[in-house]
Every structure is written in C-alpha cells, then in structure tokens.
N, C-alpha and C positions, 0 to 999 in steps of 0.2 A: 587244329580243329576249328570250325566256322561257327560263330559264337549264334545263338541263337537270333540276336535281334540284327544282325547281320542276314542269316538265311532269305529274314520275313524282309527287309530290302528287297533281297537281289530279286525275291520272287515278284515282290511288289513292282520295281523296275521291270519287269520282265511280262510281267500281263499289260503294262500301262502300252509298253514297245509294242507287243503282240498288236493289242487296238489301235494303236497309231497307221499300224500297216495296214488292216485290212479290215477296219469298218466296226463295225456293233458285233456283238456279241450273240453267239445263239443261246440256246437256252442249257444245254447239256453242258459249256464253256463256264457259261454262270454259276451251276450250280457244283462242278469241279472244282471253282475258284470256294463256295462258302464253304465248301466238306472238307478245303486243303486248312481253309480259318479256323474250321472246329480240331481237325489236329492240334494246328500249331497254337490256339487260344490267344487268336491272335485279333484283336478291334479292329487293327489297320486294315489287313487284309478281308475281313466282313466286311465293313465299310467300303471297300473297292469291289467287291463282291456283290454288294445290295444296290451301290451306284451304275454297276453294267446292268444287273437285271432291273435296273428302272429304266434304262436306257432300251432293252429289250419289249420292257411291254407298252413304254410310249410308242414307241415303231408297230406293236402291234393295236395301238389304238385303245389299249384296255387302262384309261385313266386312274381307277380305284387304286391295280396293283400297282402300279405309278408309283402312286402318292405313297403307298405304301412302305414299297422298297425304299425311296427319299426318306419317308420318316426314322427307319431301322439305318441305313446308312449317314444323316447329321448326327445320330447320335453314335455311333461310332466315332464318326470323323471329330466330332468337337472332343472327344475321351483325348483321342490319340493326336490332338492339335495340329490337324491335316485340313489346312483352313482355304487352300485352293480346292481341293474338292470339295468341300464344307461349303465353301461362295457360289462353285460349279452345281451342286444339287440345291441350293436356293433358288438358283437363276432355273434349273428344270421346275421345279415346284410354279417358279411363275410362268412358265411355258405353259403348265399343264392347266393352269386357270385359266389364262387366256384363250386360250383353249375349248375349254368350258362356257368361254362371256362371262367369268367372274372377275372385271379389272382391279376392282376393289383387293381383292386378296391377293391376288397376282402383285399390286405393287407392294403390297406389305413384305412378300418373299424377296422381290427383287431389291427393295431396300435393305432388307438384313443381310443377303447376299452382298451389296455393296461397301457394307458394313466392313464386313471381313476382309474384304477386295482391299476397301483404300488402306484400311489399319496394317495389311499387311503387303503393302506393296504390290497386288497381283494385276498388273495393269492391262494384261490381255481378257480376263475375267473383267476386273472395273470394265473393260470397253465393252464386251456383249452384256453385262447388265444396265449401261450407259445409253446404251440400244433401244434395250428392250423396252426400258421406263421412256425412252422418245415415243418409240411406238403407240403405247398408253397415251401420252400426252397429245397425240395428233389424233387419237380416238375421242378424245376431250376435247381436241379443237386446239388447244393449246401452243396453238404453232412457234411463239419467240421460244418459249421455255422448253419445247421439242427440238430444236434448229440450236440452242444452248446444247443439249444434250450429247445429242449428234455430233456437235461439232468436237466437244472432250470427248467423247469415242474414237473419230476421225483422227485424232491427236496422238491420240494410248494405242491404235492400232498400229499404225508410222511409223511407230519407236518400240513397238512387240512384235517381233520376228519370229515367235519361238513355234509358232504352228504355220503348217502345209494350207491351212483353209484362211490367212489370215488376210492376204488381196483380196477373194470372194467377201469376208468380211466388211473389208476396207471396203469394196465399190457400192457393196449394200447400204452401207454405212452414207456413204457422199451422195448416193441417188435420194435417201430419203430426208437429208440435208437439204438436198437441192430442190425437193418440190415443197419443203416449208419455207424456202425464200422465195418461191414461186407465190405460194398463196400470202407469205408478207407483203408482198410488190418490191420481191428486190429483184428483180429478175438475174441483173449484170452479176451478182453471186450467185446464182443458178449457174446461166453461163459458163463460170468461171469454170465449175465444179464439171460441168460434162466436158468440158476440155480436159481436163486432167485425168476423166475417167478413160476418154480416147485414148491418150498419152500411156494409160497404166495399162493397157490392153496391150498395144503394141509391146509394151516393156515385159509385159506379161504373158508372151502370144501362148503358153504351154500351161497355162492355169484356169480353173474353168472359173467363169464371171457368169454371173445372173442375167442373162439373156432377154427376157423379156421384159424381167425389171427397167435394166438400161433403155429396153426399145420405149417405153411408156413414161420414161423419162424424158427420151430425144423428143416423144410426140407433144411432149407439152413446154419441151422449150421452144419446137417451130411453130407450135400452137401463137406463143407468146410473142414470137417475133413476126408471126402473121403472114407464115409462110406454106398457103393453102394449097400446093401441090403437091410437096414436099410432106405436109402434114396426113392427107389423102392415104400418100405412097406406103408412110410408117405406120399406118393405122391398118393398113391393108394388111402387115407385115405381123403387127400384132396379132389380128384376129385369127391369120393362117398358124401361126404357133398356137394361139389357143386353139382350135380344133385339132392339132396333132397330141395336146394332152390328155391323158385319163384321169389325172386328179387336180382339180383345180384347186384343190386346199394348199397344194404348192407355192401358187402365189399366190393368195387369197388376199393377202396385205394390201396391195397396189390395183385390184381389179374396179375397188370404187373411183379409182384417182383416172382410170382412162374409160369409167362409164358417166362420168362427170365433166372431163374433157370435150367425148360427141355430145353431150346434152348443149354443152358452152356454144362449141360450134354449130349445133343447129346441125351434125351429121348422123339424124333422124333412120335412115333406113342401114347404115353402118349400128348403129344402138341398137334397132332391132337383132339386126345378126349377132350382135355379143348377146344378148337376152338366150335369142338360141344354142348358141353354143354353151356357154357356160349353165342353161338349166337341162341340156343334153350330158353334162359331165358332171350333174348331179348336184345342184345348187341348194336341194330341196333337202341335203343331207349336212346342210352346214348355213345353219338357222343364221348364226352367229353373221355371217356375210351377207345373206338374204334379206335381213335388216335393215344393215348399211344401205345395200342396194335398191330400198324398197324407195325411196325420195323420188332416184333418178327414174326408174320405170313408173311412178305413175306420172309425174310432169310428161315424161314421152305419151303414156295412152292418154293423160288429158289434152296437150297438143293435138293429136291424131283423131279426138272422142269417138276412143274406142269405149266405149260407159259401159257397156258389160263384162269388160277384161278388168276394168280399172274396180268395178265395183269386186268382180269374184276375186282379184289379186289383193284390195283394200282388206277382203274376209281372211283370206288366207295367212295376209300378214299376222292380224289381230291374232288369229290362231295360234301360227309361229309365236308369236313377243308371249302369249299366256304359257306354252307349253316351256319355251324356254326360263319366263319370272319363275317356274316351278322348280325346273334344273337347276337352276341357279340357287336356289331355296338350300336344297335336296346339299347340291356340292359344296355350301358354303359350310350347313351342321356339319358333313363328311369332313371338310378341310379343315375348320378351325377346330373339330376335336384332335385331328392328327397336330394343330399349331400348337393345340394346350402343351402336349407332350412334347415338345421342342421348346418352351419356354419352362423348363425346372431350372433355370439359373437367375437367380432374382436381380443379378447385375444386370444380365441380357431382356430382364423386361423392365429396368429401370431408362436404358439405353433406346428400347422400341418408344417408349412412352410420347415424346413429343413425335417422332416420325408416325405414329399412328395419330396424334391431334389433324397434321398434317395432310395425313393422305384423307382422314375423314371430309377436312374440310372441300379437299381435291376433289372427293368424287361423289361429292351431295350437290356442290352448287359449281356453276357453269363461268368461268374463268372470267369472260368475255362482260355479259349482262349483271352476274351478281343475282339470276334467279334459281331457285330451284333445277338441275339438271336431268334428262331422262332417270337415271338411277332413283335420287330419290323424288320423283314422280312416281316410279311403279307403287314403291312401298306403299308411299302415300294413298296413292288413288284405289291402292287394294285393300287399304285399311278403312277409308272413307265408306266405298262400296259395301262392304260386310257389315259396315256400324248402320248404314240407310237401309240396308235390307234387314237389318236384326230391329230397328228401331221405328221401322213404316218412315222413312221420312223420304223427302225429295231428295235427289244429286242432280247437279247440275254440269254437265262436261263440257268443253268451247275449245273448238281448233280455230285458229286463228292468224293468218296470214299478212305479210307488206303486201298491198298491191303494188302490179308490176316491178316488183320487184328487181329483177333480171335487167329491165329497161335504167332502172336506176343504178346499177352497178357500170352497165354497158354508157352509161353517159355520165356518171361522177367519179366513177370508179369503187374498186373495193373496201378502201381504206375511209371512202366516203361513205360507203356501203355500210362499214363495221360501226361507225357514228351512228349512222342510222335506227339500227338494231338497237344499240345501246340506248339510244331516246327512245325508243317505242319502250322499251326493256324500265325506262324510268316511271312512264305513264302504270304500267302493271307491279310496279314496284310501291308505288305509292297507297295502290288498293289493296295489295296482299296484308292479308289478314288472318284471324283464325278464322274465319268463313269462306274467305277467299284466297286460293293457295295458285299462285302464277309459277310457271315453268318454260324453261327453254326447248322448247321440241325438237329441234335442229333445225339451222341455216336463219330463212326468216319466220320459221314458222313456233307459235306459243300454244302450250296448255293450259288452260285456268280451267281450277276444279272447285266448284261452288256444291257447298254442306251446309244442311242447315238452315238454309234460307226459302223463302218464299219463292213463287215464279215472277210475282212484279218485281220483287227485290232483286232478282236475277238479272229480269229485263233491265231492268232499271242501269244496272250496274255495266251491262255490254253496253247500252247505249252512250253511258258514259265513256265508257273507253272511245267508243268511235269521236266524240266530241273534243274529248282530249289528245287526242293525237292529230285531228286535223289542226287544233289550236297550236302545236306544238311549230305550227306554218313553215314545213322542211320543204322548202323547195322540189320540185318535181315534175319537170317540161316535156317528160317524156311517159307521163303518166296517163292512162287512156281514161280516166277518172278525175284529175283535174287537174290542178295548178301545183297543187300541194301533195305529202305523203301521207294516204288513207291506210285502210285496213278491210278487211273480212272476216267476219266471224260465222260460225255453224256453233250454233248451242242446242242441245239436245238434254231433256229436264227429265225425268219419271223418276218414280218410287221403283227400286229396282225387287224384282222379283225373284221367288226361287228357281226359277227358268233360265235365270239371265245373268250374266259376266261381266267386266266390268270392261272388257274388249267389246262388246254389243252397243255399249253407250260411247265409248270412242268412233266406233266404223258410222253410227246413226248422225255422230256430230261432224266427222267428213264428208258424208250426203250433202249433211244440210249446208258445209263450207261451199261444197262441189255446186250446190242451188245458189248461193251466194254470186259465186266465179262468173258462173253462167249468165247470170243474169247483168251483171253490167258490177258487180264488185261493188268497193267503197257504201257498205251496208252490212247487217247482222241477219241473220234468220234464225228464229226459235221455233225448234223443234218437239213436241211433247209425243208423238207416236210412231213406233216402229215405221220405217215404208223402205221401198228396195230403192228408189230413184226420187 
C-alpha cells in the first residue's frame, strides 16, 4: 500500500516533469492541480498549485492575481520547507514589480528570495536572483556592483546544469556583464566575454540564445573598437529584427543601451528609425521604458531642433512620470500589504531588518554623486508641491545641465567624465539644505527644488551655483563656452495653483534650460510665467 506522503511526491514529481516538458500551464491544469490539494489536504501540492497559476496570470499580464497566487503559495511553500520554490516565487514577486517600475520592492523580494537561495544551497535559483538584483543596479547606474553581480551569476550558472534554459541563462548573463565593463572602460573584459559567447554558440548550435541581445552587444563592442562599417552593418541587423517583432516588452532591458549607442555615434537618421519602430510596436504601453528612453530622443530632436516634437514629447513625458508616480503609489499599498502577510515569522523580519536599511539607502540616494536619486526626488517634490499650494508659498524648480558635456567625455574620457559629475555633484551638495533639496536627474543632468524661499533668494542661489562651478576651474578645451567646465540652468518660480501639477513646473524649467542652450549656454534663466517656447 503507497503510504500517503509518498502518493503526494510522486504526484508532486509528476506535475513538476509535466512543466518541464511543455511550458506554463493553462488555467483548467491549474486548477486540477489545487482540487487534487484539497483532496489530498495537502500544503505542498497547493503551493505548486498557486505557484503555476501565478505563472499563468503573469503571462497573461494580469499583475494583481500574480501577486496573489505568490502570496497564497510562500505561504504554503515556507509550511511545508520547499524553499527552491519558496526562492523561485520570491524571485517572480520581484519580476512582477519591476514590472510595475517599483525597484524599490522588487529588490526587497529578490533579496529574501536570495536568502533562502544561498542558506540553502540552490545555486541555479541564487544565479537568476543574482541577475535580476544586476539588472536593478545598472538601472541605478551602479555599474562595478552590477558587473560583481553578474559575474557570481555567470559562475553558479557553469556549475548548474540541472535546467534545459540554463546556456540562454548563462549568454544573458555574460552579455549584460559585458556591457557594464563596456561603460566601466574595461573594454578588453567585454571583449573577452563575446568571445566566449561566440564559442558557447557554436558548442551550443541546438539551444536557443538571445538574439538580439547578443547583436546589441557585438554593436557596441565594434562601437568601441571604432569599427564604423562593421558597426553600420550590425545596427542595420538590429533594427531589421526589431521590425519583425510584436512585442518589444521582450527585450525591453537592452533597447536604451543600443538607443544610446546611435546617439554616441552621431547615427542620427538610424535613431530616428528605432524611434519609429519601436513607438510602432507600442512603446506608449510600457511607460516604464519610455522614460529610460526619454534622454536619448530629446538630445536627438534638440540636435535636429525639431522645438515642437521636443516641446509635445517634453509634455508627454511629464504626463507619463505623473500617471506612472500614481501606479507606483497604487502597487506599492497593494504589495507591501500582500509583504505584511509573508512577514508573520519574527525571525524572518529580524533577518530583513538590515537588508531593508540597505536597500533604503540604495534606492533614495544615487551611488555615484551621494545626491538625492530620481525616486526620492518624486516623493520629495510631490510633497513640496501640495505643502506650496495648500500654504500660498512660492516653489522654485531648476534643470540643470554640464555644458558640452559629450565634448568632454569624447576628449577626457568617461572615467574623467564620472570625476566630473562628482565635483559639480560636490558644489549642490554643499548648498543642499532644508530649503534647498539637490538631485541627480540622470547622466549630467540635476534637479534642485527650492521651498520656502524668496525669488532674490532663488536667484541669488543659481547664480551661485554658476560661480562656483566655474571656480571649481575643470579644465575644458573642448568646451564652446570656455576654458573651463560651466553649467545651465532653467528655473522656473510660482505659487502653484489649483490648476497646476508638479510636472507643469518641471516641463516650464526645461523651456527655460532649452532658452538657456540656445542662447550660447554657461548661464541661468528665471522663469516666473507659463510660456510654450
């Protein structure tokens, strides 16, 4: 006679096999699998149960029941101390935020999912959660400590044999390795790495490998070794694959790293054509990427001055980043009520305790500089906003720019380039205050959000800035503004209204930067009324 915790094995074996073979699960398969659990009263088997049907409504896009299914299956899984799946629906939980644009929660899952990973030996699991946290960290900018990541991923996949997708793993793995040694300036371990990806192809000819990944990898290592024909021929290759896709959410990962590449090269009418294709396959439905992208298309229609592409695409953003700060809002109450309910073990929130100091510190302030990061920028500046309009006072907003920037990377380099940043990054660090709150915006470009203060105090204080940064006398021979590294500022001042958003005061202080640019740079412009140009 087959004892009963025997039975609930073989079956448990036996659905796990079934999905090995032939993919995700439908929905009639899922719910066979929880009616056989309420038979047998069995944790295990619901927990594999709740973990295919989250698998099911991730594929069908519906995030809520996701999280759902994830929360009713850890809790299974941690009952019945089935701590590979237990790490495996961590690591989905942080798929589903990133997902979302919530990175912040997202590493919180992939750490507790690590958790379990390393204490319990599961080193193919440790590697895609090893991944995912790089992933995060080059969305941060974070490049050594993503390129760390990566590389102990790269390591635990070599020596984890035990899945059919684990080379696709491995190449994903070494491609996004190789372009954080790309943007460290190592290049010759870039190199190294698409060599061996060559190598693991051929060794591999019958396993499928990330295609276009790889091509956007080749194009920016002959990018780097300044091989402009070659370069041309692979970029050509890329854009053809992206027109033959329908969802570009597929690679979505890797699409700013080759809209960044034609900006570097100056291959302006190739940039366009990615623009079209990929808002042809729906770029407008995946905010989260639209963001990223938003840098490199406006330097393209500033180059081009197209001003009314650049102005309606500048509004559009703004739109995008409010509707999404809301989502994010919205998914973060949703998630961390489903977290509350996965933290009833008081060891397991003794254990979170410092990894959440950690990741706070991670995703408030900007690795690089030591300023304030986009994240807590939003909060910030949508807290400021409501207190100026509930209290009549002024707000004062400031984009602010390197001049020629690009000229100064192309003739010191990046590494010289990252110096750079950091000393301008020192001058708005010195003035940050409780009135004056400095942010890293991305690349060279800063936020400072002045509260509370007067308009001469405002002025007062941009002019200061410009003073102090030329004083800082950075060299700069390639600068169309002087000797030295300057700056630009758009400041944009009012009492905000009940009409008015706190993205209104952002796009008015890109105007006034965009007046700045124009005009010959290395200056400020204050702005105190609405205008379209």
């Amino acid at each position: 006679m087959v004892r009963k915790e025997d039975e609930i094995q073989n079956y448990i074996e036996q659905v796990i096999e079934r999905r090995s073979r032939g993919g995700s699960f439908d929905y009639d398969t899922c719910q066979e699998i929880l009616k056989y659990a309420a038979d047998m009263k069995s944790d295990a088997i619901s927990g594999i149960g709740y973990y295919y049907f989250a698998e099911y409504y991730w594929y069908q896009g519906d995030n809520e029941k996701t999280m759902h299914c994830l929360s009713e299956c850890t809790r299974c899984f941690r009952v019945v101390e089935m701590y590979d799946f237990l790490a495996r629906s961590y690591n989905m939980m942080g798929a589903v935020s990133v997902n979302q644009g919530n990175l912040i929660v997202a590493l919180n899952y992939y750490y507790s999912g690590l958790q379990y990973a390393e204490e319990h030996g599961l080193d193919y699991v440790n590697a895609m959660l090893e991944t995912n946290i790089g992933y995060i960290l080059v969305r941060m900018r974070c490049y050594r400590e993503a390129a760390s990541r990566y590389e102990h991923a790269k390591q635990l996949f070599e020596q984890s044999k035990d899945s059919y997708s684990h080379i696709y793993n491995l190449a994903v793995v070494m491609i996004y390795s190789g372009s954080c040694y790309l943007k460290l300036q190592q290049p010759e371990q870039a190199f190294a790495l698409l060599d061996r990806l060559e190598k693991l192809r051929q060794e591999f000819s019958d396993r499928a490998f990330p295609d276009i990944e790889m091509l956007i990898f080749q194009a920016e290592c002959i990018a780097e070794r300044g091989n402009s024909d070659n370069l041309c021929q692979c970029i050509d290759g890329i854009l053809e694959r992206l027109r033959k896709m329908k969802d570009i959410a597929q690679v979505g990962d890797c699409l700013s790293n080759i809209a960044e590449l034609l900006l570097k090269t100056g291959q302006y009418e190739r940039l366009d054509e990615f623009f079209d294709i990929i808002d042809d396959r729906g770029l407008d439905k995946q905010p989260m990427l639209a963001m990223d992208l938003y840098s490199v298309r406006r330097n393209l229609l500033l180059h081009q001055n197209r001003t009314e592409e650049y102005l309606q695409h500048t509004k559009r953003y703004f739109s995008v980043y409010e509707q999404d700060r809301q989502n994010n809002r919205q998914l973060t109450a949703r998630v961390m009520e489903l977290r509350d309910k996965l933290k009833s073990m008081e060891t397991e929130q003794e254990k979170m305790y410092d990894y959440n100091r950690h990741l706070k510190n991670m995703a408030l302030y900007d690795s690089m500089t030591k300023l304030a990061n986009r994240t807590f920028l939003n909060e910030y500046i949508s807290e400021k906003f409501e207190e100026a309009r509930r209290e009549n006072k002024l707000l004062g907003v400031e984009l602010m720019d390197i001049d020629c920037f690009k000229q100064y990377n192309d003739t010191y380099g990046h590494l010289a380039g990252d110096t750079c940043i950091e000393a301008v990054a020192g001058v708005l660090r010195e003035l940050h205050c409780d009135n004056i709150f400095c942010s890293r915006y991305g690349g060279d470009e800063f936020m400072i959000v002045y509260s509370d203060m007067s308009l001469n105090e405002i002025t007062e204080t941009a002019g200061k800035i410009q003073s102090r940064v030329r004083e800082l006398a950075i060299p700069h021979k390639a600068s169309e503004c002087g000797d030295v590294v300057t700056v630009s500022q758009g400041v944009f001042i009012r009492q905000p209204e009940e009409q008015n958003r706190e993205w209104d005061f952002n796009a008015q202080a890109d105007i006034a930067l965009y007046h700045v640019k124009r005009d010959g740079r290395n200056s400020y412009r204050i702005e105190t009324e609405f205008s379209e140009v």
